[in-house]
C-alpha positions as CSV (number, residue, x, y, z in Angstrom):
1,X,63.1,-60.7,-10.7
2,X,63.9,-57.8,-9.0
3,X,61.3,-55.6,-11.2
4,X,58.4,-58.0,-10.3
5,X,59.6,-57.4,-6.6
6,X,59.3,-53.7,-7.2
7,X,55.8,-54.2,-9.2
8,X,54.4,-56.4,-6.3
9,X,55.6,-53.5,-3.5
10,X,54.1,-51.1,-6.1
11,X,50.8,-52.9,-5.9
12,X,50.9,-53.0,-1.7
13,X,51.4,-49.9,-1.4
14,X,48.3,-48.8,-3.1
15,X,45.9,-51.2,-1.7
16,X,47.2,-49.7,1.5
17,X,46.3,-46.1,0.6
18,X,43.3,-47.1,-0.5
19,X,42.8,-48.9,2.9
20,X,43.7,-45.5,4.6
21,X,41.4,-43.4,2.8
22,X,38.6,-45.9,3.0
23,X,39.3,-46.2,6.9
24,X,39.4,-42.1,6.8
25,X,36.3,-41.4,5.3
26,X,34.6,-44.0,7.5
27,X,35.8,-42.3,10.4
28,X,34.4,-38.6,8.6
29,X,31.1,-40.4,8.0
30,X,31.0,-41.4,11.4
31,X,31.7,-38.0,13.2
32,X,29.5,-36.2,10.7
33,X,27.0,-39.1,12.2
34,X,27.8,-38.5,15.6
35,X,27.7,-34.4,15.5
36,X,23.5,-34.9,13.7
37,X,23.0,-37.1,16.6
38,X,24.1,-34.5,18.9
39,X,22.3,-31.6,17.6
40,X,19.0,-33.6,17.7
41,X,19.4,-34.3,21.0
42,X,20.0,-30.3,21.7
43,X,16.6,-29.8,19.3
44,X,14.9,-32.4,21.4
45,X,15.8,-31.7,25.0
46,X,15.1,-27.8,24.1
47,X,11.9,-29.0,22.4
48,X,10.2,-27.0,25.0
49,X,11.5,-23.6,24.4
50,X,11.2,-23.9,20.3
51,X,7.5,-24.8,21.0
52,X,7.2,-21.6,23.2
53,X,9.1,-19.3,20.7
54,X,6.9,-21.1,17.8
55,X,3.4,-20.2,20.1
56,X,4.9,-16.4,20.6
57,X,4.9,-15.8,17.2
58,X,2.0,-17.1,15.8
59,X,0.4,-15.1,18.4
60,X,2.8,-11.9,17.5
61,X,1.3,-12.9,13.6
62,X,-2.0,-13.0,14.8
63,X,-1.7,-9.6,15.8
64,X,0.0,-8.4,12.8
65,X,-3.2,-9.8,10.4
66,X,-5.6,-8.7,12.7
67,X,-3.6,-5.0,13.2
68,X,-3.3,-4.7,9.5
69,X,-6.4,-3.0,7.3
70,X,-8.1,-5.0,4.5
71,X,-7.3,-3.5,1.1
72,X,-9.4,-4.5,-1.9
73,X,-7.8,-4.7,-5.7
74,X,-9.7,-3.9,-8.9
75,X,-8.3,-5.1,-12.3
76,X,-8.5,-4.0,-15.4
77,X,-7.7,-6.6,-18.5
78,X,-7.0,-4.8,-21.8
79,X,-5.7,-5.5,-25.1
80,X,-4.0,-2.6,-27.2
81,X,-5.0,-2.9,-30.8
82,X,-3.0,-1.9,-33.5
83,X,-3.1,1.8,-34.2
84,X,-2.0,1.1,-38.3
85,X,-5.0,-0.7,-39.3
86,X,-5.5,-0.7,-43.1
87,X,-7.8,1.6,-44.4
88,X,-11.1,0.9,-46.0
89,X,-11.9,1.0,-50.1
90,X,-13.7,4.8,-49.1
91,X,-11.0,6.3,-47.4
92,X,-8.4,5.3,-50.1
93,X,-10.7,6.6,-52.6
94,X,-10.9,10.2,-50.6
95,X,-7.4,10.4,-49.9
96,X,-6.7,9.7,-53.5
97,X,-9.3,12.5,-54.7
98,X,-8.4,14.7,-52.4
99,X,-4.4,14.2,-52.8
100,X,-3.6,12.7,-49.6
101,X,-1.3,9.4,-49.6
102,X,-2.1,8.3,-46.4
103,X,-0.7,4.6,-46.8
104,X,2.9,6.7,-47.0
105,X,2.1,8.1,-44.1
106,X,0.9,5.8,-42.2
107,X,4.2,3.6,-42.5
108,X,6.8,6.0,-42.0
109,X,5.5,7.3,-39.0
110,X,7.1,5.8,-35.9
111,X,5.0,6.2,-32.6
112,X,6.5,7.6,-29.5
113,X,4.3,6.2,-26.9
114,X,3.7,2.5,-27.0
115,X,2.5,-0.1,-24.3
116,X,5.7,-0.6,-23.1
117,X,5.7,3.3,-21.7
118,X,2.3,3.1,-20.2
119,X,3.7,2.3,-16.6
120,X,5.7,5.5,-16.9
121,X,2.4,7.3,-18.3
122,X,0.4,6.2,-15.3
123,X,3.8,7.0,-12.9
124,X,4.2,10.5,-14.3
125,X,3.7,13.8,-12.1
126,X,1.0,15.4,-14.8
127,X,-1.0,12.0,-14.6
128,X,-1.0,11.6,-11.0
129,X,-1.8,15.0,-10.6
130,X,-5.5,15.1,-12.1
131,X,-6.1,12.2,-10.3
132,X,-6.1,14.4,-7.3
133,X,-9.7,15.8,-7.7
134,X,-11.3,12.6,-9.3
135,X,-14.2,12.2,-7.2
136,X,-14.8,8.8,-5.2
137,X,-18.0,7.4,-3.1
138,X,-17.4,4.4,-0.9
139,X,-19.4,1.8,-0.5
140,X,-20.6,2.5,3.0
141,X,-20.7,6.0,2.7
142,X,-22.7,7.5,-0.5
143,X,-21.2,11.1,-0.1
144,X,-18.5,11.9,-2.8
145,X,-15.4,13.2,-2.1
146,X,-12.0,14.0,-3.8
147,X,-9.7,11.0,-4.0
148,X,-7.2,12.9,-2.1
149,X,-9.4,13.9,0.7
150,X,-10.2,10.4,1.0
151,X,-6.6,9.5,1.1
152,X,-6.2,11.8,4.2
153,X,-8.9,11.2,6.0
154,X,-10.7,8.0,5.2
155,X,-7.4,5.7,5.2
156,X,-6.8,3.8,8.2
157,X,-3.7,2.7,9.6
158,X,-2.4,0.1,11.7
159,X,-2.2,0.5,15.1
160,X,1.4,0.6,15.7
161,X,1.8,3.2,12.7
162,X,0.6,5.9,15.7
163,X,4.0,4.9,17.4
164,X,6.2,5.1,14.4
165,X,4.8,8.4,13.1
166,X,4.5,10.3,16.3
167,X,8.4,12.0,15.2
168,X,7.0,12.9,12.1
169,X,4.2,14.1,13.2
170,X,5.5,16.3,16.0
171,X,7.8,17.8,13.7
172,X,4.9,18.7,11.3
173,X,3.0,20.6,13.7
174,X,6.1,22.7,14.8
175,X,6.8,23.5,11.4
176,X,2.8,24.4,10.7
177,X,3.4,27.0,13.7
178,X,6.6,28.2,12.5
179,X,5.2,28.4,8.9
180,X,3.2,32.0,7.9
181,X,0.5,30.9,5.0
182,X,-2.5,30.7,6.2
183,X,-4.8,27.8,5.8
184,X,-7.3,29.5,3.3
185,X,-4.2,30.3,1.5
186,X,-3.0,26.7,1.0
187,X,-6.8,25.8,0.3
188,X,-6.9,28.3,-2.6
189,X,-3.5,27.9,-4.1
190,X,-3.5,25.8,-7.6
191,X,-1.3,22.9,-8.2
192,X,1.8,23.5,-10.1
193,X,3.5,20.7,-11.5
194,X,6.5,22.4,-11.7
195,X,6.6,23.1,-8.1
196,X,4.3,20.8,-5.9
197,X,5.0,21.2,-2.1
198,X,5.5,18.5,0.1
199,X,1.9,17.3,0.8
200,X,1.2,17.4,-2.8
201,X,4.6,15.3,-4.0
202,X,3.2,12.9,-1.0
203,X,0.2,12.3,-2.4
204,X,1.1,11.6,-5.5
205,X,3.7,8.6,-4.0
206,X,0.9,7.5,-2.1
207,X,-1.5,7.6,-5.6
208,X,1.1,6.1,-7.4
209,X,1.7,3.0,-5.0
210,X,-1.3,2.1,-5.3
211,X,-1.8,1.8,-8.9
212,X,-0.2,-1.4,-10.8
213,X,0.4,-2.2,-14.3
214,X,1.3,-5.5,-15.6
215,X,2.3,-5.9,-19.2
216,X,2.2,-9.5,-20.4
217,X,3.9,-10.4,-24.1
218,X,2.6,-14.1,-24.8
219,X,4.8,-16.2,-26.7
220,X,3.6,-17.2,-29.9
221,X,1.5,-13.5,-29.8
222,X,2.4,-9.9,-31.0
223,X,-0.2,-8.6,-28.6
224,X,0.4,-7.5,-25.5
225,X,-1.7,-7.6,-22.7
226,X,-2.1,-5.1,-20.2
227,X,-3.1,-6.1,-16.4
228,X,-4.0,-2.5,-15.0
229,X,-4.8,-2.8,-10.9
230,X,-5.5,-0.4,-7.9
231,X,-5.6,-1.4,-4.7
232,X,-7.6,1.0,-1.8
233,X,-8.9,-0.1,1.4
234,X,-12.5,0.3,0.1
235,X,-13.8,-1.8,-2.9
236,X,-15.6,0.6,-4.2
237,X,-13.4,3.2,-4.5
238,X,-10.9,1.1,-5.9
239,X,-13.0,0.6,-9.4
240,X,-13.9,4.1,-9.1
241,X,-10.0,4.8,-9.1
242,X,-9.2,2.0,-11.8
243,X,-11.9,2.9,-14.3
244,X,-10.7,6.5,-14.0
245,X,-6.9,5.4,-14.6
246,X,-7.9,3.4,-17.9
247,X,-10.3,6.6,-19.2
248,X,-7.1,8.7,-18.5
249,X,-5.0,6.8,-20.7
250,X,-7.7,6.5,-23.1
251,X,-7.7,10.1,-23.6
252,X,-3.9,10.6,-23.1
253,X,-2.8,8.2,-25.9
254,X,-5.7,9.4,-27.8
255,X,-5.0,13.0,-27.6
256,X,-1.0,12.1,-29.2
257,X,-1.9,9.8,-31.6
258,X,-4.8,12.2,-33.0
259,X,-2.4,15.3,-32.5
260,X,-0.8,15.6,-35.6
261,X,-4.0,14.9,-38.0
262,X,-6.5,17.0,-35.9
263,X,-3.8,20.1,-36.8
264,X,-4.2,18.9,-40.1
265,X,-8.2,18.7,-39.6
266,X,-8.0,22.1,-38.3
267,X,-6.5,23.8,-41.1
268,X,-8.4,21.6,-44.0
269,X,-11.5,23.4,-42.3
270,X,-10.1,26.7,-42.1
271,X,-9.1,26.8,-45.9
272,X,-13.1,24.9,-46.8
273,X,-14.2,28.2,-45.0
274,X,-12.2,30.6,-46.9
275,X,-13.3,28.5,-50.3
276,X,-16.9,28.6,-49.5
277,X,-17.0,32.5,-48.4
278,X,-15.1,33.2,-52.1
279,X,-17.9,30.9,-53.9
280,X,-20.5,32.4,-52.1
281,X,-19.1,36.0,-53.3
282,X,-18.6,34.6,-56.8
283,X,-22.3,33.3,-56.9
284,X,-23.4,36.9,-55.9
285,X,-21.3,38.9,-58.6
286,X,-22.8,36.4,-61.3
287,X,-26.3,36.7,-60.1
288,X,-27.0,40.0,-59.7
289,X,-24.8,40.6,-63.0
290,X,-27.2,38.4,-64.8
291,X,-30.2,39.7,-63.3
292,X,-29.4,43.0,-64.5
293,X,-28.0,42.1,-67.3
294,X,-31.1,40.1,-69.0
295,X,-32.2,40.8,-72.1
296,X,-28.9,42.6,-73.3
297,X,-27.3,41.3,-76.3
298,X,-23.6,43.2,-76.2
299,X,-20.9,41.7,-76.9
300,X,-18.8,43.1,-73.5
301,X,-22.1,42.1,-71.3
302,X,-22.3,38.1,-72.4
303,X,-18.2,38.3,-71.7
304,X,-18.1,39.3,-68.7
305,X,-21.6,37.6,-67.4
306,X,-19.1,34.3,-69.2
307,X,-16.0,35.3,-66.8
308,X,-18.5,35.6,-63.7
309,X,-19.5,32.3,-64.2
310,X,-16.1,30.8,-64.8
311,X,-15.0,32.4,-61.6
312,X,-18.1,30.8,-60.1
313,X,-17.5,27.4,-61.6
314,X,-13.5,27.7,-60.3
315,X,-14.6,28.8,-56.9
316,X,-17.0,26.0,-56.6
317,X,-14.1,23.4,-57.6
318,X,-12.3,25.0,-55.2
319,X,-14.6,24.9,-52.9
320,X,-15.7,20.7,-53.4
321,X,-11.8,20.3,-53.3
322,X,-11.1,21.2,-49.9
323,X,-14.5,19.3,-48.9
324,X,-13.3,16.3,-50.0
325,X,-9.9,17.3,-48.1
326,X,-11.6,17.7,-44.9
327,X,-13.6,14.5,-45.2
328,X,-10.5,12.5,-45.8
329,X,-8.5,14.2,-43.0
330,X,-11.5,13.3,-40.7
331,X,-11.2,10.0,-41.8
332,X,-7.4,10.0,-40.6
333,X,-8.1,11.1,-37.3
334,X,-10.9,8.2,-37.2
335,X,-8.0,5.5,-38.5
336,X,-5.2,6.7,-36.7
337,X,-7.2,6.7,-33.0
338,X,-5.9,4.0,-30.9
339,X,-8.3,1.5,-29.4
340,X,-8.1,-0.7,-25.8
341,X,-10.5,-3.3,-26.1
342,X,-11.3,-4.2,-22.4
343,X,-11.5,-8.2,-22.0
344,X,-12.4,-7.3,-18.6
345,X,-13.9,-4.4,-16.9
346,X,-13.4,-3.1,-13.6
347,X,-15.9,-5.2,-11.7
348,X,-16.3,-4.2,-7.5
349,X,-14.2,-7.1,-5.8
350,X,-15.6,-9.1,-3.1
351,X,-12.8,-10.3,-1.1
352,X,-9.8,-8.4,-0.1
353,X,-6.5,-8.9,-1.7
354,X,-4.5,-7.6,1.4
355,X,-3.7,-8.8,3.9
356,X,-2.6,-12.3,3.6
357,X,-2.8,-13.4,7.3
358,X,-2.0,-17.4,6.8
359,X,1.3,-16.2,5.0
360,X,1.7,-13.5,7.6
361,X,1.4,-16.1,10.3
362,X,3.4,-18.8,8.7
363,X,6.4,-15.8,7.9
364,X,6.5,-15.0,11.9
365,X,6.2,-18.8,13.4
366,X,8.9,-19.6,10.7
367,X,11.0,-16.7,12.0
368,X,10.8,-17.4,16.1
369,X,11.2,-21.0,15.0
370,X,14.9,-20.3,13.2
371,X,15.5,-18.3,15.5
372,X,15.0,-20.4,18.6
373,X,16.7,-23.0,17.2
374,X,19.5,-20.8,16.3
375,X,19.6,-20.0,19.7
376,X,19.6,-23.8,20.7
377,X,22.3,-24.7,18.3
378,X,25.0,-22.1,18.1
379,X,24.2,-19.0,20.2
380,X,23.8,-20.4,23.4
381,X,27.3,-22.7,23.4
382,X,29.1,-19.2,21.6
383,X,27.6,-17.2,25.3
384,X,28.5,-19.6,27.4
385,X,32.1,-20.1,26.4
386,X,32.4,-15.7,26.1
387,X,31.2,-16.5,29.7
388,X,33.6,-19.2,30.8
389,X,36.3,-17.2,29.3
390,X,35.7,-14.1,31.2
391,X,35.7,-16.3,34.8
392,X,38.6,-17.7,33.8
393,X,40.3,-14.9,33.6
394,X,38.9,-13.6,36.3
395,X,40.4,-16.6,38.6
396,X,43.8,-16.2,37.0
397,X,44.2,-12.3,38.1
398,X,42.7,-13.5,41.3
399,X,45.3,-15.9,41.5
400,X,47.7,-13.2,40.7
């Protein structure tokens, strides 16, 4: 009896907690209810000022767009093809006459510069450098000019950039008075990449901003595929700049990837020389030994005219030898060179890529809105209690 008393006060007390917290969270519900309700009503009776502070800054956007230059972007769309390509029935056969086992070679080497360094090819100080004099015509203006001269003096700016620069600029022209090089002597002095002074190390950030490359692996795809982009404020310059960039790192992979079998090229043609000048000499020596020779019948005269003529015969296998060695050591500079195929070219774009002045004036009416109703919400009860603070403790020194 007594344990069924205790089971049934068990039981009460339980529904009763559960009451309680069903009667708490209610009440939770209900001030989280109340406090929405409240802040509403500060967003709707302040409705005003949010409108205003959304009108100031689309305005203040509209400003921005319109104060900003247009810049244009050319693209480039390239696929790297694979620099191991098998070799053809003819260049096995010349490579086997000419005792040259190029399929060994061509799977132990390893290349150092794949598409995955190509950003930091196009990024690097000796690549940005000869893009200095690369010269550029815009589309306005048919007079060509260097792509740093246009950089300096063709670029515009936007109008507030005359405020923000005006330190930097002051402090430019008191260090041009202070400094003792003349300006024909800065016009004459050659680029070192070693040392490039300020101006130089500047335009080459600002070259380097502008040039984008995107490298894409597609699933399902060994290939990669290379997005290369410039951006300039003239369209026309901008493919000038991007086709240049591309034939750059043409000639740059090119010019690695061929290094190693053009030395070998090199010195295949130097020893063809060297075996054609001693057949040439051997042909001689038997000629003119058999043309003076004719008619004789000793002995010592038919053995040596028979050892000219082996030494002819020798020279001239010699000689066909390092031919066929030359020919197949062009044909691994002609294998080994890599190939871009370009899906797309540079083509002169028609509408400008910068600036984006719908998302410019959504950013700033999105701003002034927050911030308004920031204001509206928390700033403007935090200032006003600061405020009652400080007169109430003004009035109790007062009272004092």
């Amino acid at each position: 009896m007594v344990e069924i008393m205790n089971s049934s006060c068990d039981n009460y007390s339980l529904k009763m907690s559960n009451i309680t917290n069903e009667e708490s969270v209610r009440q939770s519900v209900q001030e989280q209810e109340i406090n929405l309700l409240e802040l509403a009503k500060k967003l709707w009776n302040c409705r005003k000022l949010i409108l205003i502070a959304c009108a100031i800054g689309a305005i203040v956007g509209i400003v921005i767009g319109s104060g900003v230059p247009k810049e244009y972007t050319a693209s480039v769309f390239i696929v790297p093809e694979n620099s191991r390509r098998s070799s053809s029935s003819g260049i096995s056969e010349l490579s086997d006459m000419a005792g040259i086992d190029m399929k060994s070679s061509s799977t132990t080497e390893r290349d150092a510069i794949f598409s995955l360094l190509y950003p930091d090819i196009i990024k690097s100080t000796p690549f940005l450098v000869r893009l200095f004099n690369v010269e550029v015509r815009e589309q306005k203006d048919s007079t060509a000019i260097t792509l740093s001269q246009y950089l300096k003096e063709r670029q515009k700016s936007p109008w507030w950039s005359v405020v923000t620069s005006a330190p930097s600029r002051l402090m430019g022209w008191g260090m041009s008075l202070l400094s003792e090089k003349s300006q024909t002597e800065k016009v004459s002095r050659e680029i070192d990449i070693f040392r490039l002074t300020r101006e130089e190390a500047g335009m080459a950030g600002a070259i380097a901003s502008r040039i984008g490359i995107d490298i894409n692996k597609k699933s399902g795809n060994r290939r990669r595929t290379i997005t290369l982009s410039v951006t300039m404020q003239d369209p026309l310059v901008a493919t000038i700049v991007a086709d240049t960039v591309l034939a750059h790192l043409k000639e740059y992979v090119t010019a690695y990837r061929t290094g190693k079998a053009r030395k070998i090229l090199k010195y295949n043609e130097e020893l063809r020389k060297e075996a054609q000048a001693e057949y040439y000499a051997a042909q001689e020596k038997y000629t003119r030994y058999a043309d003076a020779n004719r008619g004789l019948a000793k002995l010592a005269s038919r053995a040596e005219l028979a050892r000219l003529q082996n030494e002819m015969k020798l020279a001239l296998s010699t000689y066909n030898r390092t031919e066929l060695q030359v020919q197949a050591a062009q044909a691994k500079v002609e294998k080994v060179i890599p190939v871009l195929a370009v899906i797309q070219p540079a083509i002169v774009p028609l509408a400008p890529s910068k600036p984006r002045k719908m998302l410019i004036l959504l950013e700033c009416v999105l701003l002034t809105g927050a911030g308004s109703v920031g204001w509206v919400l928390f700033a403007k009860d935090f200032i006003r209690k600061i405020r009652q603070k400080r007169t109430d403790c003004k009035r109790e020194k007062a009272s004092r």
